[in-house]
ZAMARGU-4260 file (C-alpha; in steps of 0.2 Angstrom, whole numbers, plus 5000, padded with zeros to 4 digits):
<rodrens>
0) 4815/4977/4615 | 4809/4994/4626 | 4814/4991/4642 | 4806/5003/4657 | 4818/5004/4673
5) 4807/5012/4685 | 4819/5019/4698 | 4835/5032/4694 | 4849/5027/4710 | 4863/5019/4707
10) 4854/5002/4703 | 4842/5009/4689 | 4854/5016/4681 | 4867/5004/4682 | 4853/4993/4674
15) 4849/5005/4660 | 4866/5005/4656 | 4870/4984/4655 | 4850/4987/4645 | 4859/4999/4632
20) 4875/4986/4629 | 4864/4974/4626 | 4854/4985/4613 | 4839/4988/4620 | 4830/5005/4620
25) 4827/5011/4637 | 4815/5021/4646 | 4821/5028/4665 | 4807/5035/4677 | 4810/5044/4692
30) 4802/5056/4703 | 4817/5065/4707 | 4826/5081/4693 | 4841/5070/4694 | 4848/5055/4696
35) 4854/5047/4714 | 4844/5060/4723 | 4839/5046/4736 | 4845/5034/4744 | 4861/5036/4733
40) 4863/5053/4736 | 4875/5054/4752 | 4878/5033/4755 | 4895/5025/4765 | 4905/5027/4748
45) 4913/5010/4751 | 4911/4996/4737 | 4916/4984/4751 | 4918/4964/4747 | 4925/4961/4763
50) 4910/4968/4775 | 4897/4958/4767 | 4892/4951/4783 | 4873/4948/4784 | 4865/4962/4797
55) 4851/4948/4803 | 4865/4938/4816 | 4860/4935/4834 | 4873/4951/4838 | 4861/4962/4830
60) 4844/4952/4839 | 4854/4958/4855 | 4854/4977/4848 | 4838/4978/4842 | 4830/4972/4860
65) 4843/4985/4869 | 4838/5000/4858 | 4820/4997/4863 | 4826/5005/4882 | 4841/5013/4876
70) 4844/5027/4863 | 4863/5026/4858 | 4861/5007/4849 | 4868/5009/4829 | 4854/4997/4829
75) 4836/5005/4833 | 4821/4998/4834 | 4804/5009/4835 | 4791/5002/4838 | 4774/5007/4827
80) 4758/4998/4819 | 4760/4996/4800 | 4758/4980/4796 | 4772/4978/4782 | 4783/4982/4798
85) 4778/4968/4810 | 4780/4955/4794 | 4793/4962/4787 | 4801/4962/4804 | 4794/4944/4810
90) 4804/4936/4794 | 4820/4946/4801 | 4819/4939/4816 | 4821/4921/4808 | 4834/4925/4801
95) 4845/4929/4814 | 4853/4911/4818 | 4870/4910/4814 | 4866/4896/4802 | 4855/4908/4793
100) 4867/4922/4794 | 4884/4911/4788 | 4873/4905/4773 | 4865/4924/4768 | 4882/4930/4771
105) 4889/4916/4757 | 4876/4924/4745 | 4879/4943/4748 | 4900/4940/4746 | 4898/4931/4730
110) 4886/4945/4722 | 4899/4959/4731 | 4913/4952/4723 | 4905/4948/4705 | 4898/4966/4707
115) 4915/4974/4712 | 4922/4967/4694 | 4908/4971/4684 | 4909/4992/4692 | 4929/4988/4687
120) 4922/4984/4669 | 4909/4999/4667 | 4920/5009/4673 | 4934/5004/4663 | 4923/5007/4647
125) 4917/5026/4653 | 4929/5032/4661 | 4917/5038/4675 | 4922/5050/4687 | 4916/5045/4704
130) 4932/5051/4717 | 4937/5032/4718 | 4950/5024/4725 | 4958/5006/4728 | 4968/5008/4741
135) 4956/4996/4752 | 4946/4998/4767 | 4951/4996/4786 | 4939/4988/4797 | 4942/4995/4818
140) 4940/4986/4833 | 4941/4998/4850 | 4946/4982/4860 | 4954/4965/4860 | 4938/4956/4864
145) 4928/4967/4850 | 4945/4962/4838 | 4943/4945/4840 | 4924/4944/4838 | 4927/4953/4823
150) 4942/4940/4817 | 4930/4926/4822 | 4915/4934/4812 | 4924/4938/4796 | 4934/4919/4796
155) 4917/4915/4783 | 4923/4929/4771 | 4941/4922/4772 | 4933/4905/4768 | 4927/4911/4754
160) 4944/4916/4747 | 4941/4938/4754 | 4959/4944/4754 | 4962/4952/4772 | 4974/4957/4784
165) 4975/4957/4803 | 4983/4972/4809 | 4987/4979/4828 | 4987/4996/4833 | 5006/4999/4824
170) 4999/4992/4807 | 4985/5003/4808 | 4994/5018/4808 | 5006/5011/4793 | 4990/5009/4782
175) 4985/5026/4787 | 4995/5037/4794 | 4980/5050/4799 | 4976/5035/4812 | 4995/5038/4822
180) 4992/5051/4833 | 4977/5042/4840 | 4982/5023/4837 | 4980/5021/4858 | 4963/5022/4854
185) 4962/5006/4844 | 4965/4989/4847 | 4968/4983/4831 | 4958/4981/4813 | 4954/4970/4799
190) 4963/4978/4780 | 4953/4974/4764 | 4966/4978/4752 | 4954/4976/4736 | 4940/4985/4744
195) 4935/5004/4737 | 4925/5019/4739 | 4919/5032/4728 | 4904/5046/4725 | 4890/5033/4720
200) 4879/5050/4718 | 4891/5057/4706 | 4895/5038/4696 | 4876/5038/4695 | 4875/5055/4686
205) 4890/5051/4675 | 4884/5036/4672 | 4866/5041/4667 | 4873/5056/4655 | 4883/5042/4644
210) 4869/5033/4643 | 4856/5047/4638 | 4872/5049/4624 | 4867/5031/4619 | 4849/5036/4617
215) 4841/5033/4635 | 4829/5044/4639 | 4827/5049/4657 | 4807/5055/4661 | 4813/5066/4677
220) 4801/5073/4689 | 4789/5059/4684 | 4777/5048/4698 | 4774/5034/4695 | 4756/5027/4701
225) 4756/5011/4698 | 4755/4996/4684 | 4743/4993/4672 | 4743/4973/4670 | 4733/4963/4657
230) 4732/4942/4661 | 4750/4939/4667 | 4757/4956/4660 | 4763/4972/4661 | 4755/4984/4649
235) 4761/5002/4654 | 4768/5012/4670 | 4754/5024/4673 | 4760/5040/4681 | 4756/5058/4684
240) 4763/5064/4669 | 4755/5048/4658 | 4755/5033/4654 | 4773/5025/4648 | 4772/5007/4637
245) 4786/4997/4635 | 4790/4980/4632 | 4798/4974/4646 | 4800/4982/4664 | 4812/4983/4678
250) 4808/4988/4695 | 4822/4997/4705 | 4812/5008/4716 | 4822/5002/4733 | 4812/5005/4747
255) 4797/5009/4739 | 4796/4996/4726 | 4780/4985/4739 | 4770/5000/4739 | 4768/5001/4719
260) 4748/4997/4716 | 4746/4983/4703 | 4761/4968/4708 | 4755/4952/4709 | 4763/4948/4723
265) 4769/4954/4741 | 4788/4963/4739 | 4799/4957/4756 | 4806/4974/4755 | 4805/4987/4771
270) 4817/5002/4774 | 4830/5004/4786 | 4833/5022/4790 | 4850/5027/4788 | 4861/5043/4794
275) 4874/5053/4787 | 4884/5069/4785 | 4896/5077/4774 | 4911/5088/4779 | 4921/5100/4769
280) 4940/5095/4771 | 4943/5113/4772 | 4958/5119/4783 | 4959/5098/4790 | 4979/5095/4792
285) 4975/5076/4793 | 4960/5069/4784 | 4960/5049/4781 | 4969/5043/4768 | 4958/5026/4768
290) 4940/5023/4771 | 4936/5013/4786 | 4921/5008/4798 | 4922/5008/4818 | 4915/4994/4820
295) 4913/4996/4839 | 4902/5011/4835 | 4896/5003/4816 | 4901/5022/4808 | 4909/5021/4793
300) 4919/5035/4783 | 4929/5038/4769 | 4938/5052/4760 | 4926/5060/4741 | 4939/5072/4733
305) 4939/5085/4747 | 4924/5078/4756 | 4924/5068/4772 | 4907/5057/4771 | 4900/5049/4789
310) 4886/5038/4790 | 4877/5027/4804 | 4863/5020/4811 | 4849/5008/4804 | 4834/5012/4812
315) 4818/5004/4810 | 4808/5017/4808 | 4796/5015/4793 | 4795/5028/4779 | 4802/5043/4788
320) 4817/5055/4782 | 4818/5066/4795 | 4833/5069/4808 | 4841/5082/4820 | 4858/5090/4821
325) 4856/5078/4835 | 4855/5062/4829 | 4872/5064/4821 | 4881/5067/4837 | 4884/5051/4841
330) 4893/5049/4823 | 4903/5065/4824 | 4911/5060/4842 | 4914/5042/4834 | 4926/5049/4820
335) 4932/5067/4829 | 4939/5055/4843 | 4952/5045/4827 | 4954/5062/4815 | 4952/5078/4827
340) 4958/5087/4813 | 4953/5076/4800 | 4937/5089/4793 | 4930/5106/4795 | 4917/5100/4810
345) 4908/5115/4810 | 4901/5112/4794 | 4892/5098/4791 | 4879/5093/4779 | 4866/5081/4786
350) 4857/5069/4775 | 4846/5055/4781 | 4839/5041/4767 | 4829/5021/4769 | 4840/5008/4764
355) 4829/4995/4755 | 4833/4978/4764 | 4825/4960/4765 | 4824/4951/4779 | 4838/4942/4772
360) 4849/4956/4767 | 4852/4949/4749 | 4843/4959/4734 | 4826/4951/4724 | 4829/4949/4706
365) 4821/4940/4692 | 4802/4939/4689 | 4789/4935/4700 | 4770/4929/4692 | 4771/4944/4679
370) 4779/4939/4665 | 4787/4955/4660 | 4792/4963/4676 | 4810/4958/4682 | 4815/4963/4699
375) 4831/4973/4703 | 4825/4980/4723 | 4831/4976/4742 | 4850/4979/4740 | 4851/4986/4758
380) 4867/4997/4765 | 4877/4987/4751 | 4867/4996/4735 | 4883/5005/4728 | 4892/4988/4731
385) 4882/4974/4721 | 4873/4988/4710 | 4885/4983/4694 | 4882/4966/4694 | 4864/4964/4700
390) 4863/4976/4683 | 4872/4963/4674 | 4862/4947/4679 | 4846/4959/4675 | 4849/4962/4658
395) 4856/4944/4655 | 4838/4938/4663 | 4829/4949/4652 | 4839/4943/4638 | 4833/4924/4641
400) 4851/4920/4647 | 4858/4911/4661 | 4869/4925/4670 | 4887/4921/4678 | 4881/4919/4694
405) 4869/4906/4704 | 4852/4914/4708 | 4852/4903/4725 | 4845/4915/4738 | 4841/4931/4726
410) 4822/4929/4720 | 4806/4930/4727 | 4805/4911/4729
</rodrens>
């Protein structure tokens, strides 16, 4: 079968490459001259089973009203008059109950750790250089009362067998000894010691060279316009540089995957804006050793080779990229307070993306009315995380078999 994956981040060509072992031929569209030049390009890094926490919970309700008269919330909410916006966020809303969020947290730990072991497989088999590591992830609390939230909030992972560790301020600086000259300014974390971080960008370029080896082909710098559909099928992809037939298609366009003209049906996918920067470890006499995420301030890091990657903020802000120097401030104070000499400051590299996310948090896969269409779209921040094995249970779909894990929570029904 000819398989066109429409979309060229982490999760279309994860997919092409699950499509290729399967023996399909495969067709890859993007608009970009390379792989992961979107949301991909400059993500968290962290493949992280243990923070699959669903963002729609009442604590993030209470940010998203603050941030509409205050500025300095990690959650930001901006007010404008697209309609996709006021659904999109209506069905958010609803979502956050804590009987909604324990169950959509449930459904995103299960894909994370099924997704962790399928990147452990590919990876495995390629040999991919991404600047990985599994040496886990640390989770920091400011305070005792943000600590014991964060103990209470994370009890449904551990539930759900998540290995992790509570560690005080001593432990801390035991896991990572770039944290011990500033340990006072913690209270304590939470250690994923089988969570890991790498270069999603650089996995998806590796990653899409072995499979243009295996005979993918990869139209670059391509739009696509929209479908051409006949009864209950797709019949080609047209885009500006033609028309591209296949026959079966994946759609793994992230954020913009609703606003593709001819789908039968409504796509619960909006974009969440998301910042972050990159530092040059140049000079730095005491860059982390493991990634973590400040969860008083919600900025994650982690150590790429001899990069130190930031990111923060969701915004809801529709479909706009832009940013400022200062709209990272708030970022760089956050991590310059634990590693002052943890990364050439003066040089940062500032990237802002959309983060594809459903009211729910949990990605849409499967077909909806067309027949040949499969969805693989709305992975949210935890794209590099459950890319592998939303891959997986796409291929197995479109191979008519019944994939490893329980769709429960992951479709468009």
């Amino acid at each position: 079968m000819h398989v066109v994956v429409m979309g060229a981040g982490v999760v279309g060509v994860t997919t092409a490459w699950q499509l290729l072992e399967d023996g399909h031929e495969v067709t890859v569209i993007d608009r970009q001259p390379e792989a992961a030049r979107e949301t991909s390009f400059a993500n968290a890094g962290h493949v992280a089973v243990g923070h699959a926490l669903a963002w729609a919970n009442p604590r993030a309700l209470k940010m998203l009203v603050k941030s509409l008269v205050r500025g300095d919330q990690p959650l930001r909410f901006r007010l404008h008059g697209d309609p996709a916006f006021w659904r999109w966020s209506l069905a958010f809303l609803r979502q956050c109950t804590e009987a909604q969020a324990r169950r959509n947290t449930r459904i995103k730990h299960r894909l994370c750790a099924y997704s962790q072991q399928a990147l452990q497989r590919v990876v495995a088999k390629t040999g991919v250089e991404y600047d990985g590591s599994r040496v886990g992830v640390l989770y920091l609390y400011r305070s005792e009362a943000t600590l014991e939230r964060g103990v209470a909030n994370l009890r449904i992972l551990a539930d759900a067998g998540q290995e992790m560790k509570v560690v005080d301020r001593d432990g801390v600086a035991a896991i990572d000894p770039a944290l011990a000259p500033t340990r006072d300014k913690i209270a304590g974390a939470i250690y994923c010691p089988t969570d890991e971080s790498g270069d999603s960008a650089k996995f998806s370029r590796e990653l899409a060279a072995r499979c243009a080896e295996r005979g993918a082909s990869f139209e670059y710098r391509t739009t696509i316009k929209g479908l051409e559909v006949a009864g209950d099928r797709v019949e080609r992809v047209v885009t500006d540089r033609g028309d591209v037939r296949g026959d079966g298609y994946v759609l793994a366009l992230g954020s913009y995957s609703p606003l593709i003209e001819g789908l039968a049906e409504r796509v619960p996918v909006y974009p969440i804006k998301g910042y972050s920067l990159t530092l040059p470890l140049d000079g730095a006499n005491n860059p982390p050793t493991v990634g973590g995420i400040d969860e008083d301030s919600l900025c994650a890091y982690v150590r790429l080779g001899e990069r130190l990657r930031i990111t923060s903020i969701a915004e809801f802000a529709g479909y706009d990229v832009s940013h400022r120097p200062a709209d990272f401030a708030g970022m760089l104070g956050s991590i310059r307070e634990l590693f002052p000499s943890g990364a050439d400051y003066d040089r940062p590299q500032y990237w802002a993306c959309l983060r594809p996310m459903t009211p729910e948090g949990t990605p849409i896969l499967g077909r909806g009315r067309l027949a040949n269409l499969h969805y693989n779209t709305g992975h949210g921040h935890m794209g590099w995380t459950m890319a592998c094995g939303t891959a997986r249970i796409c291929a197995d779909l479109i191979a008519g078999r019944s994939p490893d894990l329980p769709l429960e929570g992951l479709t468009l029904r």
